[in-house]
C-alpha positions, 0 to 999 in steps of 0.5 A, a space after each residue: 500500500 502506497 500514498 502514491 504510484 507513478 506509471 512509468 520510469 521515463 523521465 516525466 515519471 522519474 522527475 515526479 518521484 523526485 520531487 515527491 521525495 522531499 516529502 514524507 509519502 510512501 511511494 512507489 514507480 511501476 514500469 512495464 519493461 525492465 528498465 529506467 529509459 525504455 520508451 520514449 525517454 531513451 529514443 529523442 534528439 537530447 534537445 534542451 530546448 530554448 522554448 521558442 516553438 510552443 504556442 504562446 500562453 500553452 502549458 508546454 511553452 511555460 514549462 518548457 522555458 521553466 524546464 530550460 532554466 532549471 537544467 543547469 542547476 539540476 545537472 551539477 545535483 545530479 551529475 549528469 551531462 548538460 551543455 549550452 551549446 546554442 540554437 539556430 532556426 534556419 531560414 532558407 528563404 527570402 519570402 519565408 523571413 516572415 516565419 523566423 520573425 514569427 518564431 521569434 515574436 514567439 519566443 519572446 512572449 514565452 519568455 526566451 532570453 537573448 533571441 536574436 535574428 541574424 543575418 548570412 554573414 554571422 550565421 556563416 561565422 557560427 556554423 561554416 557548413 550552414 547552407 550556401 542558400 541559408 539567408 537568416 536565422 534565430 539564435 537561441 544562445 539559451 539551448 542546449 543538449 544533455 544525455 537522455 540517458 544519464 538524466 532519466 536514471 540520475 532522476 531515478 537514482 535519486 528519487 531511489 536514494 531518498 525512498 522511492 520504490 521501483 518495481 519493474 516488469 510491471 504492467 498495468 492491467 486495470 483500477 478500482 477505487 473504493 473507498 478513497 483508494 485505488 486498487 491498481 491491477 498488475 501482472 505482479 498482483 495488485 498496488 493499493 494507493 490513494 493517489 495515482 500519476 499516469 506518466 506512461 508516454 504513447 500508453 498514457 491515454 490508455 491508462 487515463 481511458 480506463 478510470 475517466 470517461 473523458 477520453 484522451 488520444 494519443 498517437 505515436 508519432 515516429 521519428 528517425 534517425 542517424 548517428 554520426 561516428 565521434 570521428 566527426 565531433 566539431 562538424 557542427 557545435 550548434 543544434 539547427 533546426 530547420 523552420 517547423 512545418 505541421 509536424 514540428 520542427 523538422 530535420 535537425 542536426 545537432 552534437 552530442 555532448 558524448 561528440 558525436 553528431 546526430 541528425 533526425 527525426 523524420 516525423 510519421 504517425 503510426 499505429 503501432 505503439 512499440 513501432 521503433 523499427 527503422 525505414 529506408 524511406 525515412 532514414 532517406 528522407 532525413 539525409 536529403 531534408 538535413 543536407 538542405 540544411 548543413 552542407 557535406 554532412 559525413 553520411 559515410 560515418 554514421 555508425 548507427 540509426 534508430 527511432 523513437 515514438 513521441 507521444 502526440 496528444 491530438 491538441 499538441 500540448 501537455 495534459 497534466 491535472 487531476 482528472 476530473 471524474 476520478 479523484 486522486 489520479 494525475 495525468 502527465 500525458 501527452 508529453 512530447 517535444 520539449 518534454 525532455 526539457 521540461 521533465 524538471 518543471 513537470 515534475 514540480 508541477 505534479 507534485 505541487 498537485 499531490 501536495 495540494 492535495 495531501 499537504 505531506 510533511 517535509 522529508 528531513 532526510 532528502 538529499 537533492 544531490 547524486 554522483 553518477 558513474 565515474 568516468 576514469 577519463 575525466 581524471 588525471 594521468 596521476 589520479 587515474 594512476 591511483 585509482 587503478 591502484 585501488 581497484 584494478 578493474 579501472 585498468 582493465 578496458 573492456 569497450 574499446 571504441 569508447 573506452 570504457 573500464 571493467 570497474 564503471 561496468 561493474 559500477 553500472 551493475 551494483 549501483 542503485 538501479 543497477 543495469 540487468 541487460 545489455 542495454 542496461 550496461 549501454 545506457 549507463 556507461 556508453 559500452 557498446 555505443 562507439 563506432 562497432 556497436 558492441 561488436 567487440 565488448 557485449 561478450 565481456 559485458 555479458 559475462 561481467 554481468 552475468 558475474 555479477 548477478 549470479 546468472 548463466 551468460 545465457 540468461 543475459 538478454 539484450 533488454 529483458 524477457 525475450 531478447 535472450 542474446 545466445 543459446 548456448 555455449 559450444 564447449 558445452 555441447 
């Protein structure tokens, strides 16, 4: 029994479990796959976006621009990768200055600091490979990029710290409410709690539609993309974007703040909820959409593509509030882009609403801060020396691409949350995100974590129940 449950452990999810850890509430995540980060939250463009696209006067735009402001602080609490590389909305055409005027008038009711128009020449000067055609564009110095990745488990990993339970593979079948209280049906059996938010990315209108009879609509709007090797890192060193069209924002490229350069999403809505395949049409499409942008994109080097599915509600903005005819359940629906930016801001707004509500107690013993995985390579030469000196395993370089030891593996394992597959060990640690995706450490990462978790190599799977990598060992037949 629980004061409150969130569905999901995406970033919305784990940013509201944060929160509400600084009060005295039990409180618990459900989650369906096996893992923080597996839906939306681990497939998007690591935009921090400076928050000149939601309309003005929109939910999204206001904790967008929140969201934006707040990620700086929230980095150094958390130890997660944050830069402040920039934006530029580029304008390709003479009779279309009147949209990046638009853009920018925008920008400037919600709030936006230091927009500015600029003409060919500073653009040139900003980004040489920008587009011979390129007559103007709106610069955002306030955006950024992050890791999806490093921010959804810090958010976890702290909300875990400070009490909060996670239970996963745990799917959400049902609800009765009885007595102030919500009986939440599972294939783990049944979570009783007096408050529920629904934090569950393209399944959100389903867990809504079965407690209210307002019905909500989500589509899962699939977006594609490409990665570029880190051999290509400085290629651009601002996000840029294209002028947003009916779908959003277009093709973008933008770095990473690992160094590699990505560059999507397409935009095509599907049925398929778990619709996360590549296409040859889409990934085409996003190649000739990007190189009207940015001249003499590297193509040749991408090392890998991938698709993600945003959570479109059918009025485009962000459905977050108790329902109306069902006490006690909170809604964080429908969140898309900019939702990874205002994840801190979405957070403190569902909690607020819980706290209105209940009016908990402070929690004397929550700590606001985390430390992430060590990262040997943020050392010196000496300090690295020493550390191998205490624990070997920082000496020992399993990934090669990325250069990742055995001892931030076995942190990545041991942690809070720690990683049970593959792509567990991936997200945590970037082993098996370099230039041979894994071809040459997934079997010294499966072994490492079968070690650890008391488990036949076999039984590893690349990201829970049913994604089993081997079948056996040959010495043992």
């Amino acid at each position: 029994m629980y004061d409150v449950v969130i569905i999901g452990a995406g970033v919305s999810g784990c940013a509201v479990a944060r929160e509400l850890s600084r009060y005295q509430l039990n409180i618990c995540v459900i989650e369906k796959e096996e893992d923080v980060c597996c839906g939306t939250s681990k497939a998007n463009s690591a935009i921090v976006h400076a928050g000149f696209d939601a309309p003005a006067g929109s939910l999204m735009a206001k904790l967008n621009v929140e969201g934006n402001e707040r990620m700086e602080e929230l980095s150094r609490e958390l130890d997660f990768p944050f830069q402040r590389n920039g934006s530029l909305v580029v304008c390709l055409h003479e009779e279309e200055l009147p949209g990046l005027q638009t853009l920018y008038d925008r920008g400037l009711k919600n709030g936006v600091k230091d927009l500015r128009i600029i003409g060919r020449v500073e653009l040139k000067e900003l980004e040489p490979s920008i587009s011979d055609d390129a007559v103007a564009a709106l610069y955002a110095p306030t955006g950024g990029i992050v890791c999806p990745f490093a921010m959804n488990l810090a958010l976890a990993e702290n909300a875990a710290g400070n009490g909060v339970g996670f239970w996963f593979d745990t799917e959400v079948t049902g609800f009765d409410r009885r007595e102030g209280w919500w009986s939440i049906h599972t294939n783990q059996g049944e979570f009783k709690s007096r408050y529920v938010v629904n934090a569950a990315g393209v399944y959100a209108d389903q867990i809504h539609n079965m407690v209210s009879n307002r019905k909500l609509h989500i589509t899962p709007r699939r977006g594609e993309y490409c990665l570029l090797d880190r051999s290509a890192a400085g290629f651009v060193t601002h996000t840029i974007f294209q002028l947003p069209g009916k779908y959003g924002k277009g093709v973008l490229v933008t770095p990473t703040v690992h160094g590699n350069t990505l560059i999507g999403p397409t935009a095509e809505d599907i049925e398929d909820r778990e619709g996360t395949n590549t296409t040859q049409t889409g990934i085409r499409e996003l190649m000739e959409k990007a190189e009207a942008t940015v001249k003499g994109i590297p193509f040749h080097q991408v090392i890998t593509s991938f698709a993600g599915l945003r959570a479109h509600e059918d009025g485009h903005e962000f459905c977050i509030g108790e329902v109306e005819d069902a006490p006690g359940f909170i809604d964080c629906a429908g969140i898309e882009s900019p939702g990874l930016t205002a994840a801190p801001a979405v957070g403190e707004m569902a909690a607020h609403i819980i706290c209105e509500l209940e009016h908990p107690q402070v929690n004397p013993d929550f700590t606001g801060y985390r430390k992430g995985i060590l990262d040997p390579k943020t050392l010196s030469k000496e300090e690295h020396a020493a550390l191998i000196r205490r624990n070997p395993a920082y000496g020992n370089i399993v990934c090669r691409c990325e250069m990742i030891t055995e001892g931030e593996i076995l942190d990545a394992v041991n942690r809070p949350l720690g990683a049970k597959s593959l792509d567990g060990i991936k997200r945590r640690t970037r082993a098996g995100m370099g230039r041979c995706q894994g071809g040459f450490c997934s079997p010294k990462v499966m072994e490492l974590l079968a070690g650890e978790r008391n488990l036949n190599v076999s039984e590893i799977t690349k990201s829970g129940a049913g994604s089993q990598m081997i079948a056996g060992i040959n010495k043992d037949r």
